[in-house]
N, C-alpha and C positions, 0 to 999 in steps of 0.2 A: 256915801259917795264911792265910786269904785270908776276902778280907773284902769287904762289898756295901754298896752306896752306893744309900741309900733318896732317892730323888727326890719333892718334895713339889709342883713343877708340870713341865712342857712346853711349850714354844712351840714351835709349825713356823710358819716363816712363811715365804711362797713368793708369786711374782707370773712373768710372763712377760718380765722386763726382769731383767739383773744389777744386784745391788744395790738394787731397787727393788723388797721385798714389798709387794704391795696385798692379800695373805690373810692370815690366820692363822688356825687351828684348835689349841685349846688342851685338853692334861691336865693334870685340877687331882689327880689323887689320889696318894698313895702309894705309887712304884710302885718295883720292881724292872729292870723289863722295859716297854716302852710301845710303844704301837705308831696309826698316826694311818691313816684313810681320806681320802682328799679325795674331792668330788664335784663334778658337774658343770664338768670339766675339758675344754676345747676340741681335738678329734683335732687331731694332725696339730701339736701345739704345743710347743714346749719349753719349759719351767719351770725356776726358779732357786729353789735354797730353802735355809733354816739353819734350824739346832735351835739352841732354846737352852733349857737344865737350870737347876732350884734344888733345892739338897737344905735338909735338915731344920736345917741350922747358916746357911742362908740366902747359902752358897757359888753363884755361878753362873756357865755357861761357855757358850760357844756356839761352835759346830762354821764350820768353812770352810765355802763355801756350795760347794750341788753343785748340780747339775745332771739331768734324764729329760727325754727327748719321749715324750708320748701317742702312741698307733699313731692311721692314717689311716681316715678314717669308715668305718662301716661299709655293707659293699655290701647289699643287697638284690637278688635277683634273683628276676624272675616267670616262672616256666615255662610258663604257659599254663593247665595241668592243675588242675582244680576240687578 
């Protein structure tokens, strides 16, 4: 028998220093499965970020923080050709 744990928000919260989020982007709904976009994230940067879960009994947990770096700006190049 196995069994599924309904989630009633999300918090990621993420900044560019360990231990120190200055973002958050939150899910407020019902979910199973969640999944979060960030934007306007600086190339070339490494971020530090935690989740943290409430389910519908108002249990909540939050994850070791981890860690990505953004890839390096993107190049443009002009060929000359019209």
């Amino acid at each position: 028998m196995s069994s599924q744990i309904v989630l009633l928000n999300t918090e990621h919260k993420y900044g560019t220093s360990s231990g120190a989020y200055t973002k958050q982007e939150y899910d407020e709904l019902f979910v199973k499965n969640h999944s979060v976009s960030l934007y306007n994230l600086s190339s070339g940067t490494k971020y530090y970020f935690v989740v943290k879960s409430i389910d519908l009994s108002g249990n909540s947990a939050e994850s070791s923080e981890y860690s990505f770096t953004t890839s390096g700006a993107l190049k443009v190049f002009d060929t000359g050709s019209p």
